[in-house]
RODO-2510 file (C-alpha; in nm, 4 decimals, decimal comma):
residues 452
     n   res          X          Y          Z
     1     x    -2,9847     5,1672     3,2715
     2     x    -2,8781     4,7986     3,2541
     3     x    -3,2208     4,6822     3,3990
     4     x    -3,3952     4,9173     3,0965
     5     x    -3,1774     4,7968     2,8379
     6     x    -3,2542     4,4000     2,9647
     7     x    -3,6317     4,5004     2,9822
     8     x    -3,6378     4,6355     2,6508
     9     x    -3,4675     4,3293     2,4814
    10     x    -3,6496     4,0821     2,6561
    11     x    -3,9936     4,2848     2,5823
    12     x    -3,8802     4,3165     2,1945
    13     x    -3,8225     3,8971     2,1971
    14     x    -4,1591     3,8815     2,3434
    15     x    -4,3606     4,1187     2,0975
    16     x    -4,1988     3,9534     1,8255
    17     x    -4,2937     3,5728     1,8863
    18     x    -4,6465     3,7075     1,9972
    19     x    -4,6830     3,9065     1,6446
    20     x    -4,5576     3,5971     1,4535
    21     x    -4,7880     3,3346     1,6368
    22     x    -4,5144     3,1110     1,7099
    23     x    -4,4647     2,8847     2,0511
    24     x    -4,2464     3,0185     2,3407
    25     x    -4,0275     2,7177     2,3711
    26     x    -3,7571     2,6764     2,6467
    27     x    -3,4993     2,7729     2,3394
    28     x    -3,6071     3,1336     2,3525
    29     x    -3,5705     3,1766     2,7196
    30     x    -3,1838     3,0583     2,6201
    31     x    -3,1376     3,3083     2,3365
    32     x    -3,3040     3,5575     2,6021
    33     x    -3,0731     3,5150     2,8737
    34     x    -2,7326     3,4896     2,6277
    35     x    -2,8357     3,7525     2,4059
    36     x    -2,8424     3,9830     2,7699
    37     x    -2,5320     3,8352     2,8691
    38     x    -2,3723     3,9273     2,5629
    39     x    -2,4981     4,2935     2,5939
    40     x    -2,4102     4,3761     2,9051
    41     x    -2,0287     4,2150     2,8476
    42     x    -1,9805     4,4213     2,4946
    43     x    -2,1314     4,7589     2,6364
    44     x    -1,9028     4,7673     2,9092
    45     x    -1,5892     4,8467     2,6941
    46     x    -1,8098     5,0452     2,4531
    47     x    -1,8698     5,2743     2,7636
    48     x    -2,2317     5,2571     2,7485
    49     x    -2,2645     5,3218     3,1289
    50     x    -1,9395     5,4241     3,2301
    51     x    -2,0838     5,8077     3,1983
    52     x    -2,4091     6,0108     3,2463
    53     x    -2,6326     5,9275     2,9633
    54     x    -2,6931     6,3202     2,9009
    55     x    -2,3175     6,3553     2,8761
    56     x    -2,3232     6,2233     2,5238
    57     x    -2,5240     6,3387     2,2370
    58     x    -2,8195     6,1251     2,1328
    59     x    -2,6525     6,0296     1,8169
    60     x    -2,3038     5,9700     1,9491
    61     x    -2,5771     5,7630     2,2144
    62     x    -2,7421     5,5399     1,9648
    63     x    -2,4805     5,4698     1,7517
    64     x    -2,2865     5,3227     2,0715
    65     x    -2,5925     5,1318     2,0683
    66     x    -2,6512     5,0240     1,7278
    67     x    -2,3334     4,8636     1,7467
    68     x    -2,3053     4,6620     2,0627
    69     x    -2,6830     4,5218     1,9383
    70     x    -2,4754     4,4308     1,5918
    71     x    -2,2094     4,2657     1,8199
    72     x    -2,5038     4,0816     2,0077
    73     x    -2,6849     3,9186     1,6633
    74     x    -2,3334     3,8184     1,5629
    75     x    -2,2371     3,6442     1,8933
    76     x    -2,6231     3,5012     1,8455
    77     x    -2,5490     3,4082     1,5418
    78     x    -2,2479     3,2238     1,5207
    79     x    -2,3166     3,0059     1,8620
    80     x    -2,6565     2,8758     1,6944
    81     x    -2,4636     2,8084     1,3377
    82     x    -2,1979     2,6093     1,6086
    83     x    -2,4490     2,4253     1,7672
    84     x    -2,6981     2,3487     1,5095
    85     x    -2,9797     2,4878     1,6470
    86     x    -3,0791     2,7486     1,4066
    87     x    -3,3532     2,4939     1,3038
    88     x    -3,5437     2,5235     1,6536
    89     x    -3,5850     2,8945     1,6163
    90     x    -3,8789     3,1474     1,3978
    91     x    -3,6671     3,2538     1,1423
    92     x    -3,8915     3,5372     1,1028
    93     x    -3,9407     3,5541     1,4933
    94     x    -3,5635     3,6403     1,5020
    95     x    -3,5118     3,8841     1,2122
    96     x    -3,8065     4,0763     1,3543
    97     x    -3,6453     4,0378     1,6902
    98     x    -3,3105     4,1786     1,6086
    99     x    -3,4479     4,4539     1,3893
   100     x    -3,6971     4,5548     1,7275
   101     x    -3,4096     4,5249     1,9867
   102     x    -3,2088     4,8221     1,8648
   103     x    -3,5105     5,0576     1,8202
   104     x    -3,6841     4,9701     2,1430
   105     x    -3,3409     5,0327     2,3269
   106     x    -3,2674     5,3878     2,1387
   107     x    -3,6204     5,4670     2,1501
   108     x    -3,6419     5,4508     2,5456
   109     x    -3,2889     5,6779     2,5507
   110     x    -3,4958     5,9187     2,3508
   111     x    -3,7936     5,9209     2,5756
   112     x    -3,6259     5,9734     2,8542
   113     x    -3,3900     6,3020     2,7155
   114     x    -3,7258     6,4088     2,6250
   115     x    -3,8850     6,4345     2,9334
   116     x    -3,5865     6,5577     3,1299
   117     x    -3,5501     6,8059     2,9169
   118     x    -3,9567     6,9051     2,8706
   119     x    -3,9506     6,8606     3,2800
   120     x    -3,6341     7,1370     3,3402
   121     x    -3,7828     7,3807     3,0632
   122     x    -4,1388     7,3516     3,2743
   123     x    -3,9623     7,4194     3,5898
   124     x    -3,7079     7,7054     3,3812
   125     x    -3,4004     7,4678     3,5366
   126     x    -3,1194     7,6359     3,3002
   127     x    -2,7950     7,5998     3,5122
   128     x    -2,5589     7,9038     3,4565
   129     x    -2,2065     7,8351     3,3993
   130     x    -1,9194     8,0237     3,5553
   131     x    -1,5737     7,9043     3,3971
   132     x    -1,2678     8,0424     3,5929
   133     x    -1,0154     8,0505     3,3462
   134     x    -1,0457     8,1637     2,9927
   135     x    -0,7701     7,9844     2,8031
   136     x    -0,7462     7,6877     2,5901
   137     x    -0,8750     7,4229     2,9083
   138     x    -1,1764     7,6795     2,9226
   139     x    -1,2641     7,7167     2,5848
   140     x    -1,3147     7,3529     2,5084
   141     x    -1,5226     7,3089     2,8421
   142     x    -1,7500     7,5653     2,7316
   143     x    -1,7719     7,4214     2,3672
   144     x    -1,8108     7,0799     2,5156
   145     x    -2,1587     7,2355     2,7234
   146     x    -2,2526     7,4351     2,4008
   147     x    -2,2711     7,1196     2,2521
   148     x    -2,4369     6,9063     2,4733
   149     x    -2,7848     7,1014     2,5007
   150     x    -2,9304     6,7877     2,7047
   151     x    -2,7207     6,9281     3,0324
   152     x    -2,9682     7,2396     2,9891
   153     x    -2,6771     7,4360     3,1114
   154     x    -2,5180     7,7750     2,9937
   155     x    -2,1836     7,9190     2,9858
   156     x    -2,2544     8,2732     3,1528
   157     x    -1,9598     8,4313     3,1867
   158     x    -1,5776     8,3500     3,1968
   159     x    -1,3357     8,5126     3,4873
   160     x    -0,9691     8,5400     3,4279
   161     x    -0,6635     8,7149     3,5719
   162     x    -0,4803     8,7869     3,2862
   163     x    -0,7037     8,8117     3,0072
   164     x    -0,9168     9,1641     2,9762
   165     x    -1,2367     9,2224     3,0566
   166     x    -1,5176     9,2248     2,7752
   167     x    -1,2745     8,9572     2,5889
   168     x    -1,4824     8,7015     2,3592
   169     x    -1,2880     8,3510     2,4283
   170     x    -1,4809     8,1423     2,2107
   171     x    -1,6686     8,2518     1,8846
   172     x    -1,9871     8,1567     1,8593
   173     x    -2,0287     8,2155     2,1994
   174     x    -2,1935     8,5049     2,3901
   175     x    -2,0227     8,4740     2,7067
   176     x    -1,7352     8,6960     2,7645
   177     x    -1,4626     8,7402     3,0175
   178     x    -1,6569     8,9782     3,3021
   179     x    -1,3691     9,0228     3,5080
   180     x    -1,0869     8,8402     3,7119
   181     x    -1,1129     8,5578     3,9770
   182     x    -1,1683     8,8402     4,2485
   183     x    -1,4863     8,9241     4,0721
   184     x    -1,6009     8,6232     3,9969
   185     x    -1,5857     8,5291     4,4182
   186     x    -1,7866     8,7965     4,4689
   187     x    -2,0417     8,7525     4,2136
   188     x    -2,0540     8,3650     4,3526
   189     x    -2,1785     8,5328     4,6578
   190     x    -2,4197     8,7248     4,5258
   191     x    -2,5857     8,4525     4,3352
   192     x    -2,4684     8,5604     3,9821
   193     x    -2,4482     8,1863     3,8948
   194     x    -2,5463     7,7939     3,9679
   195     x    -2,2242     7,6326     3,9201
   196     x    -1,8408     7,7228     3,8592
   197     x    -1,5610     7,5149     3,6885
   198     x    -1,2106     7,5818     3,7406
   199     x    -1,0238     7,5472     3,4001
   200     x    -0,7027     7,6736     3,4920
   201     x    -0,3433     7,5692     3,4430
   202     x    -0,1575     7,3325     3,6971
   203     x     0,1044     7,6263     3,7359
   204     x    -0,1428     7,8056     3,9145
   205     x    -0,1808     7,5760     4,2083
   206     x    -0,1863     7,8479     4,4690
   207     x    -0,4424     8,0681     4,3061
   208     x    -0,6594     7,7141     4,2989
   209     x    -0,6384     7,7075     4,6372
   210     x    -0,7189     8,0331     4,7617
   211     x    -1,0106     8,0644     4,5238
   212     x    -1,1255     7,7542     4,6632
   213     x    -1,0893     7,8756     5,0316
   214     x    -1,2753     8,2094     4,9300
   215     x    -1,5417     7,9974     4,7422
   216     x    -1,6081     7,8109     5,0739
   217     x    -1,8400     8,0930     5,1136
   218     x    -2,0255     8,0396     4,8552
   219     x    -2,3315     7,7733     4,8703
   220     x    -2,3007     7,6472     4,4925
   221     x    -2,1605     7,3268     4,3566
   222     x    -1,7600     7,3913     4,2276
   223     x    -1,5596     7,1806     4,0023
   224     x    -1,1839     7,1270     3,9253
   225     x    -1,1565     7,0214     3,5303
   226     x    -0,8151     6,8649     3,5311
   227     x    -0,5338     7,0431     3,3181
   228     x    -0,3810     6,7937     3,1333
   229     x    -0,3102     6,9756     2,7930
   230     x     0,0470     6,9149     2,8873
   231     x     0,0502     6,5489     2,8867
   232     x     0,0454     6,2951     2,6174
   233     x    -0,2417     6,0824     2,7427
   234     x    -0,2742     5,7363     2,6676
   235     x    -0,6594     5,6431     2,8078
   236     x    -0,7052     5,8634     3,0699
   237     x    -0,9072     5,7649     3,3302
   238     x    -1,0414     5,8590     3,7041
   239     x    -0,9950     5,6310     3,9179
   240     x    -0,9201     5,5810     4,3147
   241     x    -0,7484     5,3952     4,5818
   242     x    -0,9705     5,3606     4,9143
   243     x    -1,1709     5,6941     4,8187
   244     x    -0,8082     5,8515     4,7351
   245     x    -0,8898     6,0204     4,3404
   246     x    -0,6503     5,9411     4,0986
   247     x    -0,5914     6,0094     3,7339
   248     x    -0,4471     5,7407     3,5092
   249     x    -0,2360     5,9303     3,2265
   250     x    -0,0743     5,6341     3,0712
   251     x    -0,3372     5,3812     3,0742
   252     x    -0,4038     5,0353     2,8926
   253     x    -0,7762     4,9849     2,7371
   254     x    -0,7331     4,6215     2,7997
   255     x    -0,8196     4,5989     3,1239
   256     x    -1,1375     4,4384     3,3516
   257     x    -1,3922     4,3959     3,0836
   258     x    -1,1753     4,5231     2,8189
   259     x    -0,9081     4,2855     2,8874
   260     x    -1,1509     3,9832     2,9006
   261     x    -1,3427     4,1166     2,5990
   262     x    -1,0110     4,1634     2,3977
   263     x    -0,8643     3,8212     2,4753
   264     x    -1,2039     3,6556     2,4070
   265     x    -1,1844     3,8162     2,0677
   266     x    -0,8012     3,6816     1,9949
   267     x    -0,8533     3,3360     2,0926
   268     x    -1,2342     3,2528     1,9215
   269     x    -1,0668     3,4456     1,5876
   270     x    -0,7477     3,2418     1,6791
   271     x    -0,9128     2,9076     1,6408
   272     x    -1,1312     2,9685     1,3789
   273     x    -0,8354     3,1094     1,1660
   274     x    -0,6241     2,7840     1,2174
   275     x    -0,8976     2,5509     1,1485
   276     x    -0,9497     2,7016     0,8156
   277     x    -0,5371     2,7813     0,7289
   278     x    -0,3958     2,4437     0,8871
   279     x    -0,3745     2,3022     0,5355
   280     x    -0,2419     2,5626     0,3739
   281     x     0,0102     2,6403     0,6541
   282     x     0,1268     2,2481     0,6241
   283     x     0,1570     2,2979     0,2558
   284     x     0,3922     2,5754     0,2976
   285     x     0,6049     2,4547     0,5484
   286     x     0,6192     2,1648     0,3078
   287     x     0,7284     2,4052     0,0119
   288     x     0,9764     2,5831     0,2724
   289     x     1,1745     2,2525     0,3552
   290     x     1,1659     2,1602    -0,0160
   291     x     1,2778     2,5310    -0,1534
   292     x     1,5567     2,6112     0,1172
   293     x     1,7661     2,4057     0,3893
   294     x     1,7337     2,4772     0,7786
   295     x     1,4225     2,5007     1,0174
   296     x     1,0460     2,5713     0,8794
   297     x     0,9817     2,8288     1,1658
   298     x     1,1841     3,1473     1,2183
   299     x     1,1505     3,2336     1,5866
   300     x     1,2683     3,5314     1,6939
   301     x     1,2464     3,7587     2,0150
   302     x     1,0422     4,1030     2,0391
   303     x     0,9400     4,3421     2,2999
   304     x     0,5438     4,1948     2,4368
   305     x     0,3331     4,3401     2,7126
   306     x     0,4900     4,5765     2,9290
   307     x     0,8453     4,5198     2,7352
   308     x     0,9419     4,2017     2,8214
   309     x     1,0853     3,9709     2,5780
   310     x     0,9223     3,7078     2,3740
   311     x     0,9196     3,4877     2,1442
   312     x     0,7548     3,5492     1,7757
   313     x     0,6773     3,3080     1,4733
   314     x     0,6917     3,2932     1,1203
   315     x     0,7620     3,1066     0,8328
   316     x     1,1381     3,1320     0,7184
   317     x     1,1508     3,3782     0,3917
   318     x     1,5679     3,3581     0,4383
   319     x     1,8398     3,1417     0,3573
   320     x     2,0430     3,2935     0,6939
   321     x     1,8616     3,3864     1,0068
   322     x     1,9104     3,7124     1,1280
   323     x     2,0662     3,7916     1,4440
   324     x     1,8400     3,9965     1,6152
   325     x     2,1037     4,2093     1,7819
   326     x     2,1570     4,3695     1,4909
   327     x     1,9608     4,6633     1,3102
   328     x     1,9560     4,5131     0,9971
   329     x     1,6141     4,5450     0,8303
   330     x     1,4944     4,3845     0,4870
   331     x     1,5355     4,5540     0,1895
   332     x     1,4464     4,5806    -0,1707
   333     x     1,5703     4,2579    -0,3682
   334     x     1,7907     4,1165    -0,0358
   335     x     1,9772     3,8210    -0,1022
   336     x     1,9164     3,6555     0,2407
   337     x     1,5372     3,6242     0,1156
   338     x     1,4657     3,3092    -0,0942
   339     x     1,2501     3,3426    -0,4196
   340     x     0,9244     3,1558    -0,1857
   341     x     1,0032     3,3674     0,0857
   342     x     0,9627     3,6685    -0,0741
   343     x     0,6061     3,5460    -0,1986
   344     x     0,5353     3,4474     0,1409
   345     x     0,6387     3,8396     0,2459
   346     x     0,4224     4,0379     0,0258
   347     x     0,1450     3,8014     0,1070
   348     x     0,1891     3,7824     0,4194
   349     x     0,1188     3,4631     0,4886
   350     x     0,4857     3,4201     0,6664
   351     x     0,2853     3,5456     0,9574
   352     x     0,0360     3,2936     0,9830
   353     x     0,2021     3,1164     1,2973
   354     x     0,1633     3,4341     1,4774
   355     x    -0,2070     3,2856     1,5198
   356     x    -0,0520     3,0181     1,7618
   357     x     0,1568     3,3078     1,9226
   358     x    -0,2263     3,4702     2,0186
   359     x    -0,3691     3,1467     2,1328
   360     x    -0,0620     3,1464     2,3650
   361     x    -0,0975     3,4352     2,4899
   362     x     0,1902     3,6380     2,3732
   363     x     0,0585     3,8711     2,0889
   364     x    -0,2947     3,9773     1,9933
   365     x    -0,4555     3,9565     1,6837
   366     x    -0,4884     4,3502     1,6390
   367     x    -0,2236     4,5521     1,7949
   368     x     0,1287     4,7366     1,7094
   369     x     0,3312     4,5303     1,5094
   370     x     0,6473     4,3885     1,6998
   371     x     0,9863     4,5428     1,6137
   372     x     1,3353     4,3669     1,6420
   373     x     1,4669     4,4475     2,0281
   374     x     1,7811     4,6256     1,8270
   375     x     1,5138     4,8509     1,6868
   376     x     1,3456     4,9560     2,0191
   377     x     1,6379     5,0354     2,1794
   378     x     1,7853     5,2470     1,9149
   379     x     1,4169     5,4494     1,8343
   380     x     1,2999     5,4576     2,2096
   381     x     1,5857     5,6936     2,2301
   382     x     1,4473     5,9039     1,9492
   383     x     1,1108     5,9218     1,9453
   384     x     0,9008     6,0674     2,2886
   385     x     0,6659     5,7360     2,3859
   386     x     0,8233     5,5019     2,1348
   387     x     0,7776     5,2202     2,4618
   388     x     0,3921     5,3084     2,5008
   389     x     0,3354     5,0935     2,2341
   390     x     0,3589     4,8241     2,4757
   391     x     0,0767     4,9334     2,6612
   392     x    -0,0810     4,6575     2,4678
   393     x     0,0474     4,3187     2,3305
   394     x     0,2133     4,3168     1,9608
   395     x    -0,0632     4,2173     1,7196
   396     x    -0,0573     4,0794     1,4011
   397     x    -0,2409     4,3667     1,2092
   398     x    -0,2420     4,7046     1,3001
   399     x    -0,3496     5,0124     1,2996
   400     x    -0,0727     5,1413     1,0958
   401     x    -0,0336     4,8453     0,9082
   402     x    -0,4168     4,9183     0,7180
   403     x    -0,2389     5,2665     0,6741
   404     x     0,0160     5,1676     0,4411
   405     x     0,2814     5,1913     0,7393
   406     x     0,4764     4,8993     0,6927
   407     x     0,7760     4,8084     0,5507
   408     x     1,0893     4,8866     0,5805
   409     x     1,1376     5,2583     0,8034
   410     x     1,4458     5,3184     0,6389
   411     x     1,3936     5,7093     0,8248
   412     x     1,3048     5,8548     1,1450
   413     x     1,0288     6,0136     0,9785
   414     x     0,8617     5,6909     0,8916
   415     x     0,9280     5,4874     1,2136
   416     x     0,7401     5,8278     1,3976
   417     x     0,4346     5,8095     1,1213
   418     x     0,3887     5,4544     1,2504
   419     x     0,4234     5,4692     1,6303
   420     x     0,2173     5,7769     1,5570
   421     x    -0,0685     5,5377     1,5202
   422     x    -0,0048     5,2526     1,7228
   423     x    -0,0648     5,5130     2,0117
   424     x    -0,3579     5,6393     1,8079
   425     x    -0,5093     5,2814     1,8447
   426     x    -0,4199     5,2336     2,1992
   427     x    -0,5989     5,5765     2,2930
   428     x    -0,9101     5,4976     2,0986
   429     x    -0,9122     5,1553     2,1170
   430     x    -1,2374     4,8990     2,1299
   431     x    -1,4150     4,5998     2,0301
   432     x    -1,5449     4,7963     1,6889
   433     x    -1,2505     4,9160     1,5784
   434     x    -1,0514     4,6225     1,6019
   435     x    -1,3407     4,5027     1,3960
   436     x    -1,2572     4,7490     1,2003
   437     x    -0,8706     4,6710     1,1445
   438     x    -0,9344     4,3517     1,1036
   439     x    -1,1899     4,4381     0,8020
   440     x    -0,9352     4,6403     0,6584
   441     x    -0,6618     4,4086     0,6585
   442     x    -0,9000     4,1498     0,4902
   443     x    -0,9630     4,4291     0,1841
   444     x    -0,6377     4,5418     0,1403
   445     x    -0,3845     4,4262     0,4438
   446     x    -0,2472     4,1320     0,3230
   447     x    -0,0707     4,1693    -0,0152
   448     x     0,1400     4,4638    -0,0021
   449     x     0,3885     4,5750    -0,2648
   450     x     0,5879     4,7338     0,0127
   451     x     0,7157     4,4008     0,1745
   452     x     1,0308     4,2649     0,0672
***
């Protein structure tokens, strides 16, 4: 798939300076070879080949697409407006380039679905489904095939032990429970079926086994779907350890490609962001020594990366530091905050040294904001995988933050609301949706009403 997807840019880059009549220079064999860079380093942690290609729906597919191509023309972008070479290039050449690219690498996705699937209806290849197991872990596997027609398979029957025969598990769905795991042995044997998933609960461990023995007489392809229903899972992921399978249930995104990906993005926003603040930021450090006595920068210490302890920035908004040892948030017209301080909080510029905090690796630009130590302590106590947050480093802007989840958490019900969805953005976390945040925060993120 990577070799397609290269073929098909480099063929679209081709076709287009051919239909405009313009010279292939040496420049376009660069923008050839970064532009394929670039793709292959943002579809890794968009998943674009981390799973069968008929495993995902051909919109789901293309929109996956769509956006590490957008990625691509702004990473093309911005490197020729940093260089100065946007002069050397077919403006037209491009634009009909980058318009091309994206159809030409969806449209050979679609071919391909199409054939497969024209090639298994000429030979009638319709896999039938056997799902041991006809509880919640069942239903969604057989939902999940019903709605992925490209597998051309079909749920033919559910088996389960405690659940009668003739039961409908899933409306919408003509498969029924036939009869219990003894049954469904013996119509394994008898050729009922192609292919049998296991969807039953981890209690059951035993009964796994000896179906699995008894199905060792069967000559048809069997599969375990894990049952993790019980488990709050932060990225879950397969992985192994010298062919030994493992499951990762409380994963961080940012790691291999993610990770490099993810720090890329922090330190190229980074730089650009303190280039174009460092005036203001020296103006209000100026207006802080003038306004208040004592130290520009507030430093303080919060839980980072795996819950260790560092060291955060900001602008002092107080006339007396706080002592982080004590839960002692901000409140609505606190005396400790001076009158520029309190400007600085609802516009949240007091957080603008954070940006060196990224560049030094501490925090990331988008992530779960960083709470006072006195504050974890006291809430990891409270709330079930409070500490998961620091799956990831402390960010800036957040997920919550765009959400109107900021502020003081002067209740237990607010302080759950917000790790609610820092885990949300650790679980679904990539490159677009920090985008995302980040857009978000530029709209509406950084005057807030809220802050005191």
């Amino acid at each position: 798939m990577r070799l397609a997807d290269l073929v098909a840019v480099a063929t679209t880059l081709w076709v287009s300076v051919w239909l405009m009549d313009v010279n292939w220079t040496f420049a376009y064999h660069v923008a050839l070879l970064l532009a394929g860079m670039l793709f292959l380093l943002t579809a890794g942690p968009a998943e674009l080949y981390d799973r069968s290609w008929l495993s995902l729906s051909l919109n789901s597919e293309a929109t996956q697409v769509f956006k590490v191509w957008l990625w691509v023309v702004v990473g093309l972008l911005g490197l020729a407006y940093t260089t100065k070479t946007t002069e050397i290039f077919s403006r037209r050449t491009i634009t009909l380039w980058m318009l091309l690219a994206p159809c030409s690498l969806i449209g050979w996705r679609f071919t391909g679905r199409f054939i497969i699937g024209r090639l298994n209806r000429l030979a009638r290849v319709t896999l039938r489904v056997a799902i041991a197991g006809a509880g919640p872990l069942g239903q969604q596997l057989a939902k999940a095939i019903q709605q992925q027609p490209a597998h051309d398979m079909a749920v033919d029957s559910f088996y389960d032990d405690f659940i009668e025969t003739g039961h409908q598990p899933l409306p919408g769905l003509a498969a029924t429970v036939r009869g219990t795991l003894d049954r469904m042995i013996d119509d394994a044997r008898n050729g009922a079926f192609d292919v049998i998933y296991l969807a039953l609960p981890m209690r059951a461990e035993r009964r796994i086994s000896e179906v699995l023995d008894r199905l060792s007489d069967a000559p048809l392809p069997v599969y375990i779907v894990p049952d993790l229903f019980a488990y709050s899972l932060m990225n879950a992921r397969m992985s192994n350890i010298a062919g030994l399978p493992l499951i990762n249930i409380y994963g961080t995104p940012h790691t291999g490609m993610g990770g490099i990906v993810k720090r890329l993005e922090d330190v190229l926003l980074s730089l650009l962001i303190l280039c174009l603040v460092s005036v203001p930021m020296l103006l209000i450090a100026l207006a802080i020594k003038i306004s208040s006595p004592g130290p520009v920068i507030f430093r303080q210490h919060r839980y980072g990366l795996g819950g260790e302890r560092v060291e955060v920035w900001k602008f002092r908004t107080m006339y007396v530091l706080e002592n982080d040892s004590t839960i002692r948030q901000t409140t609505i017209d606190d005396p400790r905050v001076t009158p520029f301080g309190r400007l600085l909080r609802r516009s949240s510029l007091d957080e603008l040294p954070q940006f060196i905090n990224v560049l030094q690796g501490h925090m990331s630009i988008v992530g779960p904001r960083p709470h006072a130590v006195a504050h974890n302590e006291l809430y990891r106590r409270q709330i079930p995988g409070y500490m998961l947050r620091h799956l990831v480093k402390p960010g800036i802007t957040g997920w919550a933050q765009v959400n109107g989840w900021r502020g003081e958490t002067d209740t237990l019900d607010k302080m759950e609301k917000r790790v609610e969805y820092d885990l949300a953005y650790i679980r679904h976390w990539s490159l677009w949706f920090d985008i995302k945040i980040i857009l978000l925060t530029m709209v509406h993120g950084f005057v807030h009403l809220r802050a005191y």
